[in-house]
C-alpha positions in Angstrom: 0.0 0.0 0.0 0.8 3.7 -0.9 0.8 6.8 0.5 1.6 10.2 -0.8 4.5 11.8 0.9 4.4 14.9 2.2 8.2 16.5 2.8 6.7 20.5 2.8 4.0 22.3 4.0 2.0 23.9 1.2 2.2 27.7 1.2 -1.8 27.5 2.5 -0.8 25.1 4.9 1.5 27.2 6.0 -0.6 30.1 6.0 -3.0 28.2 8.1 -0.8 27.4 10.8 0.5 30.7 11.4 -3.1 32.0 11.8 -3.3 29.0 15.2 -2.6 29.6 18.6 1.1 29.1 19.3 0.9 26.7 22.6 -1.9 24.1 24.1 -1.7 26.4 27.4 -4.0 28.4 25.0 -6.8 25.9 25.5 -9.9 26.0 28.1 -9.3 23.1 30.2 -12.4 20.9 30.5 -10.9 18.1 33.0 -11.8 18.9 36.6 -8.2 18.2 38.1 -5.0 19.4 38.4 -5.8 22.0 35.9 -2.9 24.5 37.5 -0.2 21.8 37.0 2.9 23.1 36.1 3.3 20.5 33.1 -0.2 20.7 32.0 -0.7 22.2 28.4 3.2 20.9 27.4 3.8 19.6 23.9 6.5 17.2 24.6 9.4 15.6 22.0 10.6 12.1 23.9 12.8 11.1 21.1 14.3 14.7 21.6 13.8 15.0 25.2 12.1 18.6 24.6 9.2 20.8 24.8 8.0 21.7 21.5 5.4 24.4 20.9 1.9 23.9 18.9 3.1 24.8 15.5 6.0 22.7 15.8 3.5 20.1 16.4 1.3 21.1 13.3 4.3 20.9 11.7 4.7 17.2 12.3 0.7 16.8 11.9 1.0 17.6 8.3 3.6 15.8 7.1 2.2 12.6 9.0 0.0 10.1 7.2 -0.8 8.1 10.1 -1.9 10.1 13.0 -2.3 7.9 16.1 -4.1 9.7 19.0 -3.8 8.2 22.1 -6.6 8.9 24.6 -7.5 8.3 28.3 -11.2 7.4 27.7 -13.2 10.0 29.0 -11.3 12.9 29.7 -13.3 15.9 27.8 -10.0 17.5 27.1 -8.3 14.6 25.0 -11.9 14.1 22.9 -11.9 18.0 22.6 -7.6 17.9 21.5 -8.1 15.4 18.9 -11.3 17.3 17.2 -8.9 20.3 17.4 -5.8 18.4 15.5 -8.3 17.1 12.7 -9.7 20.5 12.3 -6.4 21.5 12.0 -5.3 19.2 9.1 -8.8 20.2 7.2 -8.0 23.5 7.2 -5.0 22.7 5.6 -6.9 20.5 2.8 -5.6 17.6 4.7 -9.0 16.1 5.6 -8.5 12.4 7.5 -10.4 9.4 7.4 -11.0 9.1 11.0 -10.9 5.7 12.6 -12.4 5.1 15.7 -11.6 1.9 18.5 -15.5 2.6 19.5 -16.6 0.8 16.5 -16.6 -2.7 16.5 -15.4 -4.4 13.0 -18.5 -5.7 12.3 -19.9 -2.1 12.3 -18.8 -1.2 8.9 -21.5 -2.1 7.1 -23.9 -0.5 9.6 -22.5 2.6 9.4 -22.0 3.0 5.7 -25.5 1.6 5.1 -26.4 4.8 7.4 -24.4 7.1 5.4 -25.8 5.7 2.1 -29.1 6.4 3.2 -27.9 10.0 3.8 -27.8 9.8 7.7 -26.4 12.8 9.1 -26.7 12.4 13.1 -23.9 10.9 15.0 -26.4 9.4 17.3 -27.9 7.5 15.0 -24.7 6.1 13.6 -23.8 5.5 17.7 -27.4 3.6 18.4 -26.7 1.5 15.8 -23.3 0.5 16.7 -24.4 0.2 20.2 -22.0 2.3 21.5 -23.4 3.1 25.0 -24.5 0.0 25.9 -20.4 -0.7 25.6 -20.0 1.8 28.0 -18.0 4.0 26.0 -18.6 7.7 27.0 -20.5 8.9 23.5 -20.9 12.0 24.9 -17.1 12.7 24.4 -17.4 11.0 21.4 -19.9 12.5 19.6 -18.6 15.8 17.8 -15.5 13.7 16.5 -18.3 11.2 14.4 -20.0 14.5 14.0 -17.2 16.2 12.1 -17.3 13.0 10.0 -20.3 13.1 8.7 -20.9 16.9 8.4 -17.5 16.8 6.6 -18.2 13.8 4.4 -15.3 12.0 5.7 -14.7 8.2 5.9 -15.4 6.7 9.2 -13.5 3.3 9.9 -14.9 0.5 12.2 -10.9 -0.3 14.2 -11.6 -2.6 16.5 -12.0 -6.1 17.4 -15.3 -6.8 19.5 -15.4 -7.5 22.9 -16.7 -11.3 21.8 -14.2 -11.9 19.5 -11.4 -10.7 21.9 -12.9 -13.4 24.3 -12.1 -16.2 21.7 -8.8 -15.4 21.2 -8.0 -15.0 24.6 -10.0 -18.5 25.3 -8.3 -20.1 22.2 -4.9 -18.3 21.7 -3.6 -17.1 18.4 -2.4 -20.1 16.9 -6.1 -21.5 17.5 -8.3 -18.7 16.7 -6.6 -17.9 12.8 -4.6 -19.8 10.3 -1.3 -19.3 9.8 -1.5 -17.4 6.8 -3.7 -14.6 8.7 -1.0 -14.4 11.2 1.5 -13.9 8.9 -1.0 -11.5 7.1 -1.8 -9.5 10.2 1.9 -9.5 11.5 1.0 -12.1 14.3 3.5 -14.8 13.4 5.9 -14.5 15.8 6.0 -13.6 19.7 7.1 -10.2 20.9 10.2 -9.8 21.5 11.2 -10.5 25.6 11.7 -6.9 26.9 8.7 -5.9 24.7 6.0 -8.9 25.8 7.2 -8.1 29.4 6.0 -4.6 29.4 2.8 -5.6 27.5 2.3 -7.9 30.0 3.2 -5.0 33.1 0.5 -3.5 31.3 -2.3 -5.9 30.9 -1.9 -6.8 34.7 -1.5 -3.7 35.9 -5.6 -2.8 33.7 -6.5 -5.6 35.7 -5.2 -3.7 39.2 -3.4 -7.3 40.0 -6.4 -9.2 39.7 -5.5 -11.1 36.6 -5.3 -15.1 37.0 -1.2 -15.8 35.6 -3.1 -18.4 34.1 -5.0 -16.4 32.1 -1.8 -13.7 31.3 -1.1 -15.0 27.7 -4.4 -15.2 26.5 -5.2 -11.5 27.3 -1.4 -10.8 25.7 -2.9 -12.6 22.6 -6.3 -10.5 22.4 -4.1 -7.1 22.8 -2.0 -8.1 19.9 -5.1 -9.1 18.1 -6.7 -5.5 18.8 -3.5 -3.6 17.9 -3.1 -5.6 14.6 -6.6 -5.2 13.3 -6.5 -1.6 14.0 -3.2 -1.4 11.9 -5.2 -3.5 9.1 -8.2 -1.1 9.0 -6.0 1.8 8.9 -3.7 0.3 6.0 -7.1 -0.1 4.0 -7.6 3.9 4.0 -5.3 3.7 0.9 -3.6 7.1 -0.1 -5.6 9.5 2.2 -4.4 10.6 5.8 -6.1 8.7 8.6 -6.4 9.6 12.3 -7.2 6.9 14.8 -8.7 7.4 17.8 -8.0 4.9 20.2 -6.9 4.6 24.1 -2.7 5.2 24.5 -1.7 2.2 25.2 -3.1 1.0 21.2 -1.2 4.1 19.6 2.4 2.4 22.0 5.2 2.3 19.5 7.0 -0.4 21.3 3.5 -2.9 21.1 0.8 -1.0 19.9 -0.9 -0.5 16.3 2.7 1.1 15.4 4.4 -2.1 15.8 2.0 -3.9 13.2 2.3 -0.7 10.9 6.4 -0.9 10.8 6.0 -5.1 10.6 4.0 -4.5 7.2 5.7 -2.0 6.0 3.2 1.0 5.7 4.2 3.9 3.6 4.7 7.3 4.4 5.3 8.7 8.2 3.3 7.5 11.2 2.7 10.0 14.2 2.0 8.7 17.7 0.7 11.3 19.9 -0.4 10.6 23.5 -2.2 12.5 25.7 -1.1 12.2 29.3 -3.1 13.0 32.4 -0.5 14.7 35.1 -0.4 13.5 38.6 -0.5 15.1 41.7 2.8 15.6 43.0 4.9 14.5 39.8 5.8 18.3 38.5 9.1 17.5 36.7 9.0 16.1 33.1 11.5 13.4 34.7 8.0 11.8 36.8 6.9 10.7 33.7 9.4 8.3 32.6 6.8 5.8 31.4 5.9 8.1 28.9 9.0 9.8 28.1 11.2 6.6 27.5 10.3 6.6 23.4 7.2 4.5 23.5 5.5 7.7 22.3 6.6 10.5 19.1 4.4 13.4 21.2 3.1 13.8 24.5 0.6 16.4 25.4 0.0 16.6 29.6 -4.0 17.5 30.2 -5.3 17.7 33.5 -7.3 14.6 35.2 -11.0 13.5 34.7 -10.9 11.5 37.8 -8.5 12.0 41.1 -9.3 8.8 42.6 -7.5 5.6 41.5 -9.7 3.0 39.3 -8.6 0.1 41.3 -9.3 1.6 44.4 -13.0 1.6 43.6 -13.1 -1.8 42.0 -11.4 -2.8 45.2 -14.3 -1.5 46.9 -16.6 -3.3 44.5 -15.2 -6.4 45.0 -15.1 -5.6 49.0 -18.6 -5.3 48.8 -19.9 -8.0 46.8 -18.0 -10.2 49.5 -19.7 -8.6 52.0 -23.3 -9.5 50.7 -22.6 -12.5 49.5 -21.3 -13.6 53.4 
C-alpha cells in the first residue's frame, strides 16, 4: 500500500498554521483536576527530550499520514484535543479518514448503510453501533463522528469486538486464525522479551493485579489481536491521511498499532501522539518516565477526569460484593 508523501507544508498550509494559537496552554481546560499543573498544556518531543510548541507540532501533523491519538477514555480534554488536531489538518486541505476503536469491525456495514441512506446524526450512527450499551462515553465522542459526517469524511470501524477478543483469549492465536492470517496481520511471531514483558506490566497492571497468571497469555494474545486489526483497517484507508482514535496504550510504538504498521511496511510517516493526564505531586518532566522513555513520538500533559484511583474503587466493588454475599 501507498501513501503520498508529504516533505513540505504547502504555502496554505502554512498560512493556516500561522493563523493558530502558538501553545496548548491556550486551551480552556475541561478536566476537573489538576488544571494549575505546572506540566499541564506541554507539547512534549521524547525522542528529543524537549518541549515543542503547537506549530512545531502542526508541523509534524502535516507531514504525517498516520496520526495515532492516544486517549484516556473519557477525559473531555483529550476528545476535545483530537477534534482540534483534525480540524487543523482540514484547514490545511488535509481532511482524514477518521478511525475510531469505539466501533466494532462488524460495524462497517452498519454505518455505511447509514451514510448511504444519507444519515447525518452521529447518534444515530452510535445507536446502531451500540455504542453506550459498551460503556463507552458517546458524549465525548460524539462531535468527533460529528465532524465525519458533516464533513463527508470516511469513518472506519478499528476494532476487534469485545466477543471476539474473548475467543482469542479462550483459544490463543495459533487457534483462533490460520497461519497465513497471522502472517497477514503480522501475528507470526511472539514479541520480543523486553517488549512482551512490558505488554504484560500492562495488561496486569488494567486488571489492578487481579489477573489469574493463568490467564496472562491469552489476554497478551487478544491485545496483539486488537493492535493488529487496528493497523489492518488503517492500511485499507489507501492514499488518504487517517487519524485513529483509540486509548494510549493502542497508539504504544513499542507494542501497539505502530508495531504492526512498521512489521507490514506501511508507507509514508506514522505520528503517535499521546495525551497524558498529570499526577498530583509528579511536576518535573523526569516523573513521567513511562511516557517519556520513546514509547511515544508526542506527548501532550491535560489535567485529570478523575483523582481517585480505578482500582481503588473496583477494590471497593469487590469488597462489597463479598460482604453480601457472606
Amino acid at each position: 500500500m501507498r501513501f503520498r508523501l508529504h516533505h513540505l507544508l504547502s504555502a496554505v498550509a502554512l498560512g493556516v498554521l500561522m493563523c493558530l494559537p502558538a501553545h496548548a496552554e491556550g486551551h480552556e481546560w475541561l478536566a476537573p483536576h489538576l488544571r494549575d499543573h505546572p506540566l499541564v498544556g506541554q507539547i512534549w518531543s521524547p525522542d528529543d527530550q524537549r518541549q515543542i510548541s503547537r506549530e512545531g507540532l502542526d508541523e509534524r501533523l502535516m507531514a504525517a499520514e498516520i496520526l495515532l491519538l492516544g486517549e484516556v477514555h473519557g477525559n473531555p480534554d483529550h476528545h476535545a484535543w483530537q477534534l482540534k488536531l483534525i480540524q487543523t489538518l482540514a484547514a490545511a486541505d488535509r481532511a482524514p479518514a477518521l478511525a475510531m476503536e469505539i466501533f466494532d469491525l462488524e460495524h462497517q456495514s452498519r454505518l455505511d448503510t447509514l451514510r448511504a441512506q444519507g444519515e447525518t446524526n452521529a447518534d444515530a450512527l452510535a445507536d446502531a453501533a451500540g455504542v453506550e450499551a459498551r460503556h463507552w462515553p458517546w458524549d465525548e465522542y460524539r462531535p468527533l463522528v460529528q465532524w465525519a459526517l458533516d464533513q463527508d469524511q470516511p469513518l472506519v470501524a478499528a476494532n476487534l469486538s469485545s466477543e471476539e477478543a474473548m475467543q482469542v483469549a479462550r483459544d490463543g492465536l495459533r487457534e483462533h486464525m490460520d497461519e497465513a492470517e497471522r502472517q497477514r496481520l503480522g501475528l507470526s511471531e511472539p514479541l520480543p522479551g523486553p517488549v512482551g514483558r512490558r505488554l504484560i506490566e500492562h495488561i496486569v497492571d488494567a486488571h489492578c493485579g487481579y489477573l489469574p497468571a493463568a490467564r496472562t497469555g491469552g489476554m497478551v494474545d487478544a491485545q496483539r489481536a486488537r493492535d493488529a486489526h487496528m493497523a489492518d483497517r488503517l492500511l485499507d484507508t489507501a492514499d488518504r491521511p487517517v487519524v485513529l482514535i483509540a486509548g494510549s496504550g493502542h497508539v504504544r510504538r513499542d507494542y501497539g498499532v505502530p508495531r504492526y504498521l512498521q512489521t507490514r511496511e506501511a508507507q509514508g510517516t506514522v505520528l503517535s501522539l499521546a495525551f497524558v493526564e498529570v499526577r498530583e505531586g509528579d511536576e518535573s518532566i523526569e516523573d513521567y518516565t513511562t511516557a517519556m522513555e520513546g514509547v511515544y513520538d508526542v506527548i501532550l500533559f491535560t489535567p485529570r477526569q478523575r483523582i481517585t484511583d480505578p482500582c481503588d474503587d473496583f477494590r471497593e466493588q469487590l469488597e462489597g460484593m463479598r460482604k453480601q454475599s457472606s
